[in-house]
N, CA, C and O atoms as a CHARMM CRD file, in Angstrom:
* protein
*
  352
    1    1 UNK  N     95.52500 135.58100  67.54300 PROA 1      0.00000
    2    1 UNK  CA    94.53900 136.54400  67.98600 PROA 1      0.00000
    3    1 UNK  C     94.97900 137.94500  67.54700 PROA 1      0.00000
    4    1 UNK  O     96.14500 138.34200  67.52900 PROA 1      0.00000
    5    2 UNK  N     94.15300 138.47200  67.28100 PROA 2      0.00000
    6    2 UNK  CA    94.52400 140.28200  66.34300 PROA 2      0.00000
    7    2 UNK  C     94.21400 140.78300  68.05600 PROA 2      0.00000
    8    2 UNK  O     93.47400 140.25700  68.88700 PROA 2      0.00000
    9    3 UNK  N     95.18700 142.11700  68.18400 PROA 3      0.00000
   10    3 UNK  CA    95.29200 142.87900  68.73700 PROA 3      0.00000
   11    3 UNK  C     95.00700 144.33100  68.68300 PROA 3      0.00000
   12    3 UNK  O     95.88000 145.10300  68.28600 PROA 3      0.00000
   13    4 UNK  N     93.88600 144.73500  69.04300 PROA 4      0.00000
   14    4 UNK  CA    93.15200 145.72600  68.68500 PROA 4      0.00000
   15    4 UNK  C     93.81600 147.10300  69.47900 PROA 4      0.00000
   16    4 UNK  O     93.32300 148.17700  69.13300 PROA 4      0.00000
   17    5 UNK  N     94.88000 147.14400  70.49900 PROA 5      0.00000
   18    5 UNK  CA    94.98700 148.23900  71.14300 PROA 5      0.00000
   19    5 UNK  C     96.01800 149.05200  70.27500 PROA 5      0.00000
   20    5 UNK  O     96.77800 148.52500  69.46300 PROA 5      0.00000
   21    6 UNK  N     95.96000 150.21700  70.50900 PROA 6      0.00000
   22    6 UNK  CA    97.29900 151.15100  70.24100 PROA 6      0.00000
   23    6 UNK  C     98.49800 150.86600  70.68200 PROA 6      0.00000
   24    6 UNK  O     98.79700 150.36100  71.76400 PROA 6      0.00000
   25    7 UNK  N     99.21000 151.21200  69.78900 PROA 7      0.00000
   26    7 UNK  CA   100.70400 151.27100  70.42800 PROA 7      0.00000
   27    7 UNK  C    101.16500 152.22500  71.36200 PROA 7      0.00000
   28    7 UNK  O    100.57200 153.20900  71.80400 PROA 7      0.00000
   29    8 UNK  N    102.50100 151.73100  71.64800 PROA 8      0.00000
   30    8 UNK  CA   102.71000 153.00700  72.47700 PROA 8      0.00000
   31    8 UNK  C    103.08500 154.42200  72.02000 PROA 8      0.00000
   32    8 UNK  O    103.07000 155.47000  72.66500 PROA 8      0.00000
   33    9 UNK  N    103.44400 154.17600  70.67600 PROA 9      0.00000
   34    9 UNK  CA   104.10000 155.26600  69.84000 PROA 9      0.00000
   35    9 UNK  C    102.62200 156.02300  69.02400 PROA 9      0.00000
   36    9 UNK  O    102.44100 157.20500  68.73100 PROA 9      0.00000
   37   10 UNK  N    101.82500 154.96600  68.84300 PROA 10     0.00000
   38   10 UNK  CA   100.04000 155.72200  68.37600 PROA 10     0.00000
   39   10 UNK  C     99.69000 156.53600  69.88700 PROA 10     0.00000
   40   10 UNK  O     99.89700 157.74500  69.78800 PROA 10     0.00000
   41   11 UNK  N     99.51100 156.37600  70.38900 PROA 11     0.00000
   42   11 UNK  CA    99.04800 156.83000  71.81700 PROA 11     0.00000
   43   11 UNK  C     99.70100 158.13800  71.68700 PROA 11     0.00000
   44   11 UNK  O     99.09500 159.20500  71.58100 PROA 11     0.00000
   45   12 UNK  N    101.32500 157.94800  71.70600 PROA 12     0.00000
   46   12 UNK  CA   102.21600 159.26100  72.43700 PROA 12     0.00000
   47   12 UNK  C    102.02800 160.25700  71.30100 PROA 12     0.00000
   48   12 UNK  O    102.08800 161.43100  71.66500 PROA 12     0.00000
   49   13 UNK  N    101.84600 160.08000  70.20500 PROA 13     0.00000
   50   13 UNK  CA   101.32900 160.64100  68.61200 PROA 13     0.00000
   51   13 UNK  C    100.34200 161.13800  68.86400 PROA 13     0.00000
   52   13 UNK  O    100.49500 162.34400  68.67000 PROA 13     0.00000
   53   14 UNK  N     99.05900 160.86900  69.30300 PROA 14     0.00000
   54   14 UNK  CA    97.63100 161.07000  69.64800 PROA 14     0.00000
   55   14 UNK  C     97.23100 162.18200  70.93800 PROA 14     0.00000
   56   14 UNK  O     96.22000 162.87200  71.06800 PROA 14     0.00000
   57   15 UNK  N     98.54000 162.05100  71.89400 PROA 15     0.00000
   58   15 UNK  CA    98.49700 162.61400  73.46500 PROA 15     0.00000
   59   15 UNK  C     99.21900 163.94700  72.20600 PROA 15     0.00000
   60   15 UNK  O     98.49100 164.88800  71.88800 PROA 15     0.00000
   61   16 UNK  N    100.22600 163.86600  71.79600 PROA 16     0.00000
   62   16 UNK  CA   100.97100 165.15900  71.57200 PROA 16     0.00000
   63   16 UNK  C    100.12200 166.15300  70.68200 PROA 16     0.00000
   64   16 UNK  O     99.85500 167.34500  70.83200 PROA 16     0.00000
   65   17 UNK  N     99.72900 165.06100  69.51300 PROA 17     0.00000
   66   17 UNK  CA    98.80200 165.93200  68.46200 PROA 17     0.00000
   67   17 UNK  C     97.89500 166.69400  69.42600 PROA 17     0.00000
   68   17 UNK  O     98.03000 167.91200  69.53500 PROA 17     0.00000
   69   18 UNK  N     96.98600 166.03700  70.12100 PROA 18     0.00000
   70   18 UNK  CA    95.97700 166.72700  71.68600 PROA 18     0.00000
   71   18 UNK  C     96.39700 167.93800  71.88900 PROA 18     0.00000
   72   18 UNK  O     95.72000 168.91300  71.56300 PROA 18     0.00000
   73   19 UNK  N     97.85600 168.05000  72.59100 PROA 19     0.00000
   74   19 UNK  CA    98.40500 168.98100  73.57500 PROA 19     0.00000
   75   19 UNK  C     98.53500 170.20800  72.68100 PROA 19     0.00000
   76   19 UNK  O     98.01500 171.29100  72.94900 PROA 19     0.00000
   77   20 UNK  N     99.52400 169.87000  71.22400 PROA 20     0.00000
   78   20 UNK  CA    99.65400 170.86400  70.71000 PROA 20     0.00000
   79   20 UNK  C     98.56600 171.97300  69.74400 PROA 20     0.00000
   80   20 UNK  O     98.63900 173.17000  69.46500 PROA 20     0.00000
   81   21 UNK  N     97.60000 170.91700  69.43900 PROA 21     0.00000
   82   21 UNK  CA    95.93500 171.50800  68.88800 PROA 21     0.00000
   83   21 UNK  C     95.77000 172.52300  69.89700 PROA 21     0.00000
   84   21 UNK  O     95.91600 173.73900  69.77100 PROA 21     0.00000
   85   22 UNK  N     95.35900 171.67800  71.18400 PROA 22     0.00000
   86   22 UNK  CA    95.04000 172.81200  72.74500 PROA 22     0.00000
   87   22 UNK  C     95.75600 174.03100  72.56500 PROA 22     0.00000
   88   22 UNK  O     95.16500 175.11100  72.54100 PROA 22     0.00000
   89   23 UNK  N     96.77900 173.94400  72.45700 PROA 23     0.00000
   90   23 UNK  CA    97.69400 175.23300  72.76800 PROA 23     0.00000
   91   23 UNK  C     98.07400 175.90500  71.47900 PROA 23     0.00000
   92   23 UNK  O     98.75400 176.83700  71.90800 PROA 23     0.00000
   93   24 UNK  N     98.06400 176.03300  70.06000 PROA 24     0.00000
   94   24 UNK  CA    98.78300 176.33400  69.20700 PROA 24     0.00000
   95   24 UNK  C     97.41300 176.98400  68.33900 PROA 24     0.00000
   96   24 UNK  O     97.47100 178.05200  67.72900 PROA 24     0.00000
   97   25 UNK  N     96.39200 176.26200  68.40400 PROA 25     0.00000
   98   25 UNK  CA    94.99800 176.02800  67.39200 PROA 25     0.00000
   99   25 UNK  C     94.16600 176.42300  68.33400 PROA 25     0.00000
  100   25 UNK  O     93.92100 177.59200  68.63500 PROA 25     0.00000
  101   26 UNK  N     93.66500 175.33400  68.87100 PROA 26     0.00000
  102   26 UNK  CA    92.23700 175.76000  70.08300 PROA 26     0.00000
  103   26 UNK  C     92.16100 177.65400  70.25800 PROA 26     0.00000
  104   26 UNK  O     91.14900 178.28000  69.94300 PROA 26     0.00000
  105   27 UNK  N     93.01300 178.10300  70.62700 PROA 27     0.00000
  106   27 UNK  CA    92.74800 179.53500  71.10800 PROA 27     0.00000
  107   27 UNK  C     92.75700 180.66800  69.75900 PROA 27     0.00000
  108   27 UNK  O     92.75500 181.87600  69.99900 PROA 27     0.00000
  109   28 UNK  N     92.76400 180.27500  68.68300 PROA 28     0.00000
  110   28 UNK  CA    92.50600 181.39800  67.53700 PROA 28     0.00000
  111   28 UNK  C     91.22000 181.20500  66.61200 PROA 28     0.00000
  112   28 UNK  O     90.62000 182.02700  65.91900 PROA 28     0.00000
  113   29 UNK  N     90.96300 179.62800  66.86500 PROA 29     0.00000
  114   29 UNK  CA    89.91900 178.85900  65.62900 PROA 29     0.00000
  115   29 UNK  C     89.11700 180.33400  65.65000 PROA 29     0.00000
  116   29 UNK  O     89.13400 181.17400  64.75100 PROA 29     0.00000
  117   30 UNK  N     88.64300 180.38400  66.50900 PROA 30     0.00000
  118   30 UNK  CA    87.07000 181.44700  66.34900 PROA 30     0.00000
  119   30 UNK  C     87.63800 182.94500  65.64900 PROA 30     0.00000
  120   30 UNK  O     87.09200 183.84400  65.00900 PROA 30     0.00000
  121   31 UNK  N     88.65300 182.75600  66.00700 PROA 31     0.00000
  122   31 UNK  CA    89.33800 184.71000  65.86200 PROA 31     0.00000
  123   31 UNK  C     89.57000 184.13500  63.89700 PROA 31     0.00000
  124   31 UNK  O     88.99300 184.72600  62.98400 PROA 31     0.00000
  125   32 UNK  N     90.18000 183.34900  63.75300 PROA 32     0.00000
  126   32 UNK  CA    90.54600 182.91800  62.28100 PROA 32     0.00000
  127   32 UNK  C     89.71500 182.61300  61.22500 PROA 32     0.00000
  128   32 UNK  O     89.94100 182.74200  60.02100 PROA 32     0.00000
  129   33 UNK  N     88.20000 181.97100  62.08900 PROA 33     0.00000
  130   33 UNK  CA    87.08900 182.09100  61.46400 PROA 33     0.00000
  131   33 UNK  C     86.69600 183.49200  61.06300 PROA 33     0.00000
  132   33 UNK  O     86.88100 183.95600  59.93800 PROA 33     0.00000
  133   34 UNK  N     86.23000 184.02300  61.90800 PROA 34     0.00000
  134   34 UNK  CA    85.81800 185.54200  61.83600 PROA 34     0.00000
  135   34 UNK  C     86.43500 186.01600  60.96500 PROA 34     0.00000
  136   34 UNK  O     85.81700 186.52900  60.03300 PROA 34     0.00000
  137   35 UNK  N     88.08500 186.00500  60.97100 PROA 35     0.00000
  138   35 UNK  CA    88.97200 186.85500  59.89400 PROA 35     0.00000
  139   35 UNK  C     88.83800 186.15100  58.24300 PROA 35     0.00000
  140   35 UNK  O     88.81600 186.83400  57.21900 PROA 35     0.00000
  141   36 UNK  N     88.77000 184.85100  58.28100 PROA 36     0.00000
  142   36 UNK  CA    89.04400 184.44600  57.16100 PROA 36     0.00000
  143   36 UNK  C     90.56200 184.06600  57.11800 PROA 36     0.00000
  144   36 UNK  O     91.21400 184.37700  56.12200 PROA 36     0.00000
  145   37 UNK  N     91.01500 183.55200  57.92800 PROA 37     0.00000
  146   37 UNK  CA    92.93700 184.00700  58.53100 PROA 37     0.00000
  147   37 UNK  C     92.95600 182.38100  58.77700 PROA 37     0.00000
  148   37 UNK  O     92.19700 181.60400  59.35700 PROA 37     0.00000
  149   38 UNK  N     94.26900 182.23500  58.01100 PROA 38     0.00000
  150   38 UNK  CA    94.97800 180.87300  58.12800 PROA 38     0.00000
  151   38 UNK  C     96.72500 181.15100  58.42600 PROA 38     0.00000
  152   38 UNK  O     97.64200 181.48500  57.67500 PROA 38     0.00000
  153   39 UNK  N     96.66200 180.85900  59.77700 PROA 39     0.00000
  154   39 UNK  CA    98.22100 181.13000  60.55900 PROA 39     0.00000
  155   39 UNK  C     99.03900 180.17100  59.59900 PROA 39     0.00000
  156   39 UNK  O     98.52200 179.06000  59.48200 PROA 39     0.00000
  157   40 UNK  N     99.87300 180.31400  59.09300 PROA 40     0.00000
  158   40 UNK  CA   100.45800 179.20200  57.88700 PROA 40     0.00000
  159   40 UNK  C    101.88200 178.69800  58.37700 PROA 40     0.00000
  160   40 UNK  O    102.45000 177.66600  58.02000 PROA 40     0.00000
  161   41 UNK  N    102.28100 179.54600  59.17100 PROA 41     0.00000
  162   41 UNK  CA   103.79200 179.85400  59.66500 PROA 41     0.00000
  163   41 UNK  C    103.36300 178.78000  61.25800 PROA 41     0.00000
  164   41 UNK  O    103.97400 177.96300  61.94700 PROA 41     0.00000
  165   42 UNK  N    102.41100 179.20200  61.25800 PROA 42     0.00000
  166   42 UNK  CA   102.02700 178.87400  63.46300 PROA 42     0.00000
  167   42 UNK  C    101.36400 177.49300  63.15500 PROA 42     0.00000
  168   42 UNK  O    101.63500 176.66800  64.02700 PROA 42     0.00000
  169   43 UNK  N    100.56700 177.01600  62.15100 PROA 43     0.00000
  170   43 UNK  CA    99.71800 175.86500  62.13900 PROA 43     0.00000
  171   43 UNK  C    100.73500 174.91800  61.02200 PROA 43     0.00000
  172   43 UNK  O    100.63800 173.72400  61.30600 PROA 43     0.00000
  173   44 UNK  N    101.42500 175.10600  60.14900 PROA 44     0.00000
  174   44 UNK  CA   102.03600 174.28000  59.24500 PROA 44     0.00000
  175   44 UNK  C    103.10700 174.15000  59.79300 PROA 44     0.00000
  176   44 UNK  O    103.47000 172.99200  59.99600 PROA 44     0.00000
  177   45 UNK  N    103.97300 175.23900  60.21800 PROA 45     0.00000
  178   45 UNK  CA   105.12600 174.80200  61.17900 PROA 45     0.00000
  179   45 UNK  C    104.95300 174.32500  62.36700 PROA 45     0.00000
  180   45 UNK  O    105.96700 173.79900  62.82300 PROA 45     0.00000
  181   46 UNK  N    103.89100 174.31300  63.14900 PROA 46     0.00000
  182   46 UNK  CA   103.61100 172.93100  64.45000 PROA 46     0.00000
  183   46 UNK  C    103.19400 172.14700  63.78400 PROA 46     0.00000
  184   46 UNK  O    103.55600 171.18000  64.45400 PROA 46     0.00000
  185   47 UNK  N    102.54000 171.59100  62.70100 PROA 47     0.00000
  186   47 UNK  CA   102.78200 170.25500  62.03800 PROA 47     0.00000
  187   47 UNK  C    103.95000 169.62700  61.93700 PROA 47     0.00000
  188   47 UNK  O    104.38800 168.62000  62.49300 PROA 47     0.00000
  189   48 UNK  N    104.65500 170.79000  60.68900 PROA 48     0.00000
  190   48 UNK  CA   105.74000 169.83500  60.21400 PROA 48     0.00000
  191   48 UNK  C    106.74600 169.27900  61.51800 PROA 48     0.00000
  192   48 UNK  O    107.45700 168.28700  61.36100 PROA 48     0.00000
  193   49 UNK  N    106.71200 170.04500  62.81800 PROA 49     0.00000
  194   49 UNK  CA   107.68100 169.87500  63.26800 PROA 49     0.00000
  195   49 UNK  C    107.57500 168.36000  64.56900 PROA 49     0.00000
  196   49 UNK  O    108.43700 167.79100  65.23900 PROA 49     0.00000
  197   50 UNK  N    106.18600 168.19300  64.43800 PROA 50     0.00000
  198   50 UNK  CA   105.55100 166.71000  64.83600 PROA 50     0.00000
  199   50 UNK  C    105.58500 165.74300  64.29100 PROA 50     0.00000
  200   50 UNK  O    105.41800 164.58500  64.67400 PROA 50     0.00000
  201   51 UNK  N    105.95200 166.43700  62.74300 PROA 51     0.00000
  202   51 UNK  CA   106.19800 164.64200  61.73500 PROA 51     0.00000
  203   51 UNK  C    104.51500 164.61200  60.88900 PROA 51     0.00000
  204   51 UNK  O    104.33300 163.82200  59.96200 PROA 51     0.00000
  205   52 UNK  N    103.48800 165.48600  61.32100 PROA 52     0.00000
  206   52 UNK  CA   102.49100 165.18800  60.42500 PROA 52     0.00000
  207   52 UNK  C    102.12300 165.68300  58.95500 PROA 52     0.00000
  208   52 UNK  O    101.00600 165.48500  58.47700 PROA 52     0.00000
  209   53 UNK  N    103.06300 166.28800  58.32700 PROA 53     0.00000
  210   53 UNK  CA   103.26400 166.27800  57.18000 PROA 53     0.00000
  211   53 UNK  C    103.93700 165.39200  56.31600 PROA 53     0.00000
  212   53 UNK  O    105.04400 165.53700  55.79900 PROA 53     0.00000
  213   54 UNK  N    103.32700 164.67400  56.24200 PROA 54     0.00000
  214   54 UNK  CA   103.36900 163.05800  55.40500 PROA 54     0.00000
  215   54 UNK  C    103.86700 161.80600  56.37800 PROA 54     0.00000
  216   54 UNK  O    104.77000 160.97800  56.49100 PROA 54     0.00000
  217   55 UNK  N    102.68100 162.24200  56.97600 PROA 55     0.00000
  218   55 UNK  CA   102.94000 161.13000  58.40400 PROA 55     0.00000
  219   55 UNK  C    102.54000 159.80000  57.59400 PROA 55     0.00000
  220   55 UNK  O    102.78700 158.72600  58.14100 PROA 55     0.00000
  221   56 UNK  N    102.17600 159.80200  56.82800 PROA 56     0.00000
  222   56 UNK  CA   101.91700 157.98000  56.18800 PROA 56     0.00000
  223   56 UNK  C    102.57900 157.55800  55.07100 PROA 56     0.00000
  224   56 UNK  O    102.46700 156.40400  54.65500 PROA 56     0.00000
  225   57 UNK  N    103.59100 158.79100  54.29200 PROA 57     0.00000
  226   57 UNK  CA   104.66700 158.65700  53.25200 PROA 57     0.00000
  227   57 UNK  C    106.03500 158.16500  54.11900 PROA 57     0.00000
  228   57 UNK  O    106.52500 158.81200  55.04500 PROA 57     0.00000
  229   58 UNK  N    106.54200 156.86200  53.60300 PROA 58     0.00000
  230   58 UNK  CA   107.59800 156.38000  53.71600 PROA 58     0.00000
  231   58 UNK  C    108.78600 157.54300  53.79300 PROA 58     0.00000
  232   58 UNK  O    108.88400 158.73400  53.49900 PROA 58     0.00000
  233   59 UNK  N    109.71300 156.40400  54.41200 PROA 59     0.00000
  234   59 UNK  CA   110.83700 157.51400  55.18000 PROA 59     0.00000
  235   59 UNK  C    111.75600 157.56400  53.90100 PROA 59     0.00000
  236   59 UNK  O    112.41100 158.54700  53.55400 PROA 59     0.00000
  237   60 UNK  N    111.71800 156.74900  53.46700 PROA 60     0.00000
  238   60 UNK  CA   112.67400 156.64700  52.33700 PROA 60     0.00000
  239   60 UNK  C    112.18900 157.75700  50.98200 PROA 60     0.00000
  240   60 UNK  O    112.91100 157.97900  50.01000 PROA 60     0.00000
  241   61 UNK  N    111.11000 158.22900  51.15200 PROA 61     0.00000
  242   61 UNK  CA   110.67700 159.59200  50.54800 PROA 61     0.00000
  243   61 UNK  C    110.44600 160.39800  51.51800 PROA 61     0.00000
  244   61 UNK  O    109.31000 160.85900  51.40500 PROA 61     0.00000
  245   62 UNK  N    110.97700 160.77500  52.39500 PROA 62     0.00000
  246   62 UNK  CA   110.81400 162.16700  53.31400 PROA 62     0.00000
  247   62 UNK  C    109.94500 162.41300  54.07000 PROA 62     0.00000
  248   62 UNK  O    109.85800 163.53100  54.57800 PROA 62     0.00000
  249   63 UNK  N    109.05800 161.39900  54.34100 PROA 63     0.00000
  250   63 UNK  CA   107.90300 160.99500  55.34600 PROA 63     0.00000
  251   63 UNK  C    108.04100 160.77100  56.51400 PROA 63     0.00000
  252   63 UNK  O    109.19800 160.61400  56.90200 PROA 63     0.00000
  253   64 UNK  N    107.18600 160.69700  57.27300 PROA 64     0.00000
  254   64 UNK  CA   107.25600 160.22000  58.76400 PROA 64     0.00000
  255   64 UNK  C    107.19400 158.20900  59.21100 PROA 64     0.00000
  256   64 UNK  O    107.42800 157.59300  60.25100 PROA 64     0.00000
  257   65 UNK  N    106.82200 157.83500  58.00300 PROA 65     0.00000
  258   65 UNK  CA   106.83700 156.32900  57.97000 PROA 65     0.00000
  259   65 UNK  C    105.87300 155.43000  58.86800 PROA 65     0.00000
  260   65 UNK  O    105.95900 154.21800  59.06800 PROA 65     0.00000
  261   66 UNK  N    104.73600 156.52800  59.46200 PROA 66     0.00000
  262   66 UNK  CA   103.91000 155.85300  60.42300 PROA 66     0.00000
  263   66 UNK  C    102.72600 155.05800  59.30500 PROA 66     0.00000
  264   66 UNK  O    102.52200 154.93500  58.09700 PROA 66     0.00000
  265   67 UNK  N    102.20100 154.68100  60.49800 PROA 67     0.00000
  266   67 UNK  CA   100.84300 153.81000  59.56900 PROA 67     0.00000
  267   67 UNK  C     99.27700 154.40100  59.62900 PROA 67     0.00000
  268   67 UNK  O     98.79300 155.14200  60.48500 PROA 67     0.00000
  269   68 UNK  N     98.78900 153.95900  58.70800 PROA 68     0.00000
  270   68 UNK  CA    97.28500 154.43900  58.81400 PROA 68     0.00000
  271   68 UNK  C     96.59700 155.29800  60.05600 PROA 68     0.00000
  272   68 UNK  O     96.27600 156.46100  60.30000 PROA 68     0.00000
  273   69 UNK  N     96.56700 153.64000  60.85600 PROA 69     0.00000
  274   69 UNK  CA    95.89200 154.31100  62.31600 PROA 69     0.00000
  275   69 UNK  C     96.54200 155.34300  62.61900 PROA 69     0.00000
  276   69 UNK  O     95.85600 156.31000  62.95100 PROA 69     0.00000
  277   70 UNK  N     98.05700 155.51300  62.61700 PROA 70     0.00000
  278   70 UNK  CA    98.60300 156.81000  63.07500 PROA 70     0.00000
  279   70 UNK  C     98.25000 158.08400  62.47300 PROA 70     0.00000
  280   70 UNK  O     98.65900 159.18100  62.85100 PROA 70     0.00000
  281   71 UNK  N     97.40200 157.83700  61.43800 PROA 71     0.00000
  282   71 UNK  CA    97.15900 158.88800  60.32000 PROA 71     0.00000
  283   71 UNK  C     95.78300 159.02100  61.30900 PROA 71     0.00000
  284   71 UNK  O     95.58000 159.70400  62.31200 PROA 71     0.00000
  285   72 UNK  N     95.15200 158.30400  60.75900 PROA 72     0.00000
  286   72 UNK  CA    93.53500 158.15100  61.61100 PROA 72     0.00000
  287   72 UNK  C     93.44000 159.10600  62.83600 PROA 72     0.00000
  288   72 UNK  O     92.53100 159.92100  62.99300 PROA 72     0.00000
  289   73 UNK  N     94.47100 158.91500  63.67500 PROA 73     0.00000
  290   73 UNK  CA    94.41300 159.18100  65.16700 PROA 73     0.00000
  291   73 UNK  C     95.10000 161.03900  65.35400 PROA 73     0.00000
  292   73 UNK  O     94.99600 161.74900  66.35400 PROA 73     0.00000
  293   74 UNK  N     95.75900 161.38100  64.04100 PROA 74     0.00000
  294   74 UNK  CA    96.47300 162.28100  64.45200 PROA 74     0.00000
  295   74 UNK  C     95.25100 162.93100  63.65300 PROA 74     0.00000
  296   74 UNK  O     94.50300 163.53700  64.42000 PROA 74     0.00000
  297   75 UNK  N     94.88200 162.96100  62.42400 PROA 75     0.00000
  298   75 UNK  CA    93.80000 163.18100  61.51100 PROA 75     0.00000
  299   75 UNK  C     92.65300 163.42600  63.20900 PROA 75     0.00000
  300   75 UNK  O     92.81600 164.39300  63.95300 PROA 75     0.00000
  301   76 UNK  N     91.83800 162.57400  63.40500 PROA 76     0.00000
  302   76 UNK  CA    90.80100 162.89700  64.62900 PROA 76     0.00000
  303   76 UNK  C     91.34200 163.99800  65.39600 PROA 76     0.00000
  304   76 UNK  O     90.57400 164.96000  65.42900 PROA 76     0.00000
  305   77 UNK  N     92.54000 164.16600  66.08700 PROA 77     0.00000
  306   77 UNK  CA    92.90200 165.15000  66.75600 PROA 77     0.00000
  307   77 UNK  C     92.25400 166.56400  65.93500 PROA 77     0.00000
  308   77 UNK  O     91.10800 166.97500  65.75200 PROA 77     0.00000
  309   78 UNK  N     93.40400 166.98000  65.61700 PROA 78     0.00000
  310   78 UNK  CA    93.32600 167.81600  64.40100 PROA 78     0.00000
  311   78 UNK  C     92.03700 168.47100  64.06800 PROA 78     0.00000
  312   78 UNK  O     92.07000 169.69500  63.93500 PROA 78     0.00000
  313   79 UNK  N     90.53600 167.65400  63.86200 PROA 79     0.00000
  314   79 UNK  CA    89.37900 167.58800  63.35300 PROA 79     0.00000
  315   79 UNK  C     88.64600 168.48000  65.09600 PROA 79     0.00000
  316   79 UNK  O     87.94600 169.48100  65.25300 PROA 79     0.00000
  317   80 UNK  N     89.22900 167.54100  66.03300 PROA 80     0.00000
  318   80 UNK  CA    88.91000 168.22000  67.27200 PROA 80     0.00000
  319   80 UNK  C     88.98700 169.39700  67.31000 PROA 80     0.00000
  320   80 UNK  O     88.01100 170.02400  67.72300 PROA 80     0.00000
  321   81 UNK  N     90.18300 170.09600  66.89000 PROA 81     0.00000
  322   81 UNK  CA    90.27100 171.41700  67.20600 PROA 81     0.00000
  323   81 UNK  C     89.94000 172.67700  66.16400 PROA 81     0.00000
  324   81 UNK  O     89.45800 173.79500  66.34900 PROA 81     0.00000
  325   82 UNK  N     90.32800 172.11300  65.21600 PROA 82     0.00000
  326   82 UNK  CA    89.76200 172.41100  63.72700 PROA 82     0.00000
  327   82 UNK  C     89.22500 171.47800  62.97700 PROA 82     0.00000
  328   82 UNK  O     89.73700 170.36100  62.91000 PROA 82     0.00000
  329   83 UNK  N     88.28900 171.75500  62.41000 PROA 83     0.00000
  330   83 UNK  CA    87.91200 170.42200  61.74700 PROA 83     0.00000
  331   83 UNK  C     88.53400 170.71300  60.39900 PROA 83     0.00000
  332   83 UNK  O     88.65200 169.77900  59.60600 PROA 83     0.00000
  333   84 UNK  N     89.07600 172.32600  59.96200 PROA 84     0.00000
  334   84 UNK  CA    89.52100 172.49600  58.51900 PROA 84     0.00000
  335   84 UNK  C     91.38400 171.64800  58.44400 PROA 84     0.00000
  336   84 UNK  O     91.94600 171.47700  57.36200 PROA 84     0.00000
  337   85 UNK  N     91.77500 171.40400  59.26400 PROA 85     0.00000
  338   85 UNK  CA    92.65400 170.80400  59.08400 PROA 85     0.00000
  339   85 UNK  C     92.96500 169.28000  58.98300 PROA 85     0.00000
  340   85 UNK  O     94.02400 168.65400  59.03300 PROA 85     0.00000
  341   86 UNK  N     91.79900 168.94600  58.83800 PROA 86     0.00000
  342   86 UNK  CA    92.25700 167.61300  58.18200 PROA 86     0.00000
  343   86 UNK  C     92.14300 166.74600  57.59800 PROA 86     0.00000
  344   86 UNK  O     92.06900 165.51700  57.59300 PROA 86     0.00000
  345   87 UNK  N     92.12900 168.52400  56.47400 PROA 87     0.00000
  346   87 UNK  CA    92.41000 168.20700  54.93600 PROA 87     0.00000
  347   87 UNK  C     93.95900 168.35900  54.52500 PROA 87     0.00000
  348   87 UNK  O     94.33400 168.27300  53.35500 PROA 87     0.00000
  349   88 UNK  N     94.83600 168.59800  55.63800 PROA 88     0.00000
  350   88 UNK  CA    96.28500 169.07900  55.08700 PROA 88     0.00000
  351   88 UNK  C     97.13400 167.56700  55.01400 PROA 88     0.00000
  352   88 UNK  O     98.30300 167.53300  54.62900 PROA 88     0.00000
């Protein structure tokens, strides 16, 4: 039988991506729109430091080594709060 639920490690990936969008992203989108302003230092460095900069490239190349859905799920977050990010 295939098992359709998340893991526990997709979930805690999905809860964190959430928390840190809320707090890092959520409160400038509109001010960054208006400006034309991409925080590069505040939005690429709370990525990288979650693992979602090459969250689906193998570890053995410098990746985070997760899988698709984990891409999928952190990707949806992301889209929540910005939708321009997730194209990075």
């Amino acid at each position: 039988m295939i098992d359709f639920e998340f893991t526990d490690e997709q979930r805690l990936l999905e809860q964190s991506v959430r928390e840190w969008g809320s707090r890092e992203v959520a409160p400038y989108v509109r001010e960054n729109d208006r400006t034309h302003h991409f925080a590069r230092d505040r939005i690429l460095g709370g990525m990288a430091r979650l693992g979602l900069l090459g969250i689906s490239v193998p570890q053995e190349y410098g990746g985070a080594g997760m899988d698709y859905i984990s891409l999928g799920l952190a990707s949806e977050e992301l889209e929540y709060v910005d939708t321009s990010l997730r194209v990075i």
